[in-house]
C-alpha positions in Angstrom: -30.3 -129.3 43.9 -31.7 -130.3 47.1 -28.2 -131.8 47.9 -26.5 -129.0 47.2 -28.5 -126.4 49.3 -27.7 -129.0 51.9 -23.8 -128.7 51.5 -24.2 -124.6 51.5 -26.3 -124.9 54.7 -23.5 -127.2 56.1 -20.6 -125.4 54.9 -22.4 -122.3 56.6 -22.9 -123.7 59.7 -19.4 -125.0 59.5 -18.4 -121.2 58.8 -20.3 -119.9 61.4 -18.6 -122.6 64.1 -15.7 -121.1 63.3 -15.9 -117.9 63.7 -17.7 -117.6 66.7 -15.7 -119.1 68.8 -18.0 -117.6 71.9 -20.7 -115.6 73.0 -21.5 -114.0 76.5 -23.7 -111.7 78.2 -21.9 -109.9 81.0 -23.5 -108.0 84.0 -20.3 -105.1 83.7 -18.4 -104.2 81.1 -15.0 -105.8 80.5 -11.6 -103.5 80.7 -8.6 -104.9 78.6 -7.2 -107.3 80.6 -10.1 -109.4 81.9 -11.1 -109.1 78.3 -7.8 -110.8 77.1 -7.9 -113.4 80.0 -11.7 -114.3 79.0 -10.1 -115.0 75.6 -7.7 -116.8 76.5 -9.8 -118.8 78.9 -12.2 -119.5 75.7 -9.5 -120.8 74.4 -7.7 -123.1 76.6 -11.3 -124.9 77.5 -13.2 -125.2 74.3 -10.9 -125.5 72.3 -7.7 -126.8 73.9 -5.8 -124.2 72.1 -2.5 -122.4 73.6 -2.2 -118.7 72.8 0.8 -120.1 70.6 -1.3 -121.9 68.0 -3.2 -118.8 67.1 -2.4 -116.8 64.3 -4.6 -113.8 64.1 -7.5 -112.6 66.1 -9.9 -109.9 63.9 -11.9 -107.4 66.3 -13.5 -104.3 66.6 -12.1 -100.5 66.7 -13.0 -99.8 70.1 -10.4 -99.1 72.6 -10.8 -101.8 74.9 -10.4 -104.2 72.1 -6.9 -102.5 71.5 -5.9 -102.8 74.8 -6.5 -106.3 74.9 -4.8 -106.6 71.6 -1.7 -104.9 73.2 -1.6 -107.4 76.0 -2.3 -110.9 73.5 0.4 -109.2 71.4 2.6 -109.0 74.1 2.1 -112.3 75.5 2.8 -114.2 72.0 4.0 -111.3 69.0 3.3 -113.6 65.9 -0.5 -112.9 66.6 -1.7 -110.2 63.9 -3.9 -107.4 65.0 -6.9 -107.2 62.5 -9.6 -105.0 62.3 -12.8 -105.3 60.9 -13.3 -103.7 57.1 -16.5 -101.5 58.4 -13.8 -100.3 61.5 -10.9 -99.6 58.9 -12.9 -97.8 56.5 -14.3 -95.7 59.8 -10.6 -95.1 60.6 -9.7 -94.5 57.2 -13.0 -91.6 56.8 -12.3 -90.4 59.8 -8.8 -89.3 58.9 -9.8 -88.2 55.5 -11.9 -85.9 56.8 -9.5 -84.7 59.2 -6.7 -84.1 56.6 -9.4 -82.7 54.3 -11.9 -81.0 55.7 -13.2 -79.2 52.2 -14.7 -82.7 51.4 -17.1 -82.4 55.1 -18.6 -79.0 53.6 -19.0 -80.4 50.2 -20.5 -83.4 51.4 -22.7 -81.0 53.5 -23.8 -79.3 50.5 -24.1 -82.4 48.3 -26.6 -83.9 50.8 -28.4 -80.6 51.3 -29.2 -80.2 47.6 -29.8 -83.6 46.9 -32.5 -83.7 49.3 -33.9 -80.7 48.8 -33.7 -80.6 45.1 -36.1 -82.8 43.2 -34.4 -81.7 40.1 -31.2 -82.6 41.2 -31.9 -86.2 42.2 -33.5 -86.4 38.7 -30.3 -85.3 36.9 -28.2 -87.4 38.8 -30.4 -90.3 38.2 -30.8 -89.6 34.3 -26.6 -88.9 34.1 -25.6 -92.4 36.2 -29.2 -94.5 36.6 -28.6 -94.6 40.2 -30.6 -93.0 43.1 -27.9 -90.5 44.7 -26.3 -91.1 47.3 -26.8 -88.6 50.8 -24.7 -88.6 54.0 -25.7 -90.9 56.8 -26.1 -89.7 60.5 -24.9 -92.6 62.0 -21.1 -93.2 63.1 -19.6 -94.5 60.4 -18.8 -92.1 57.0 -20.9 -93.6 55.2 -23.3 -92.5 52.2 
């Protein structure tokens, strides 16, 4: 058993390696292009890689990331663009609720009555056996 949580902590660690392939702290924010050249930089000296070896790169939503994306894309066009599952659902909430915004006031209405209702979050707990779910105030449209 003991060797076994070993070979999970390794295989982890191994996991982790390769993922994170670097992490800064920079004074001022980075704009597209010095973001793309930092990459490839990263690349080139830890890990002797050309921009031609790489097949994907996964990032987040925000805009700068796109630009650099545009630019790596341009420089070598068999790199695929991914982003992150929590950004894609984001994207894909954000236009649901722009091409159906019925489901914002029932969602508004759903998480008023759930939390001020006691009797509500009883009957919805007796009906599925799960605490109801309320809207988040953070960015994401999430419950």
């Amino acid at each position: 058993l003991l060797l076994l949580l070993l070979l999970l902590l390794l295989l982890l660690l191994l996991l982790l390696y390769i993922r994170c392939i670097s992490c800064k702290f920079f004074k001022h924010s980075l704009d597209g292009q010095q973001l793309c050249q930092h990459i490839m930089g990263v690349l080139a000296t830890s890990f002797q890689l050309s921009l031609t070896s790489v097949r994907a790169f996964s990032r987040d939503g925000a805009f700068v990331n796109h630009k650099c994306s545009e630019i790596l894309h341009m420089l070598c066009p068999k790199v695929k663009d991914m982003i992150c599952v929590s950004h894609s659902m984001n994207v894909a909430g954000q236009i649901f609720h722009e091409i159906c915004p019925s489901a914002k006031a029932f969602l508004k209405q759903w998480s008023y009555m759930i939390g001020m209702s006691a009797n509500a979050r009883r009957v919805f707990f007796c009906i599925t056996n799960e605490t109801p779910k309320r809207n988040s105030k953070v960015r994401w449209f999430c419950w």
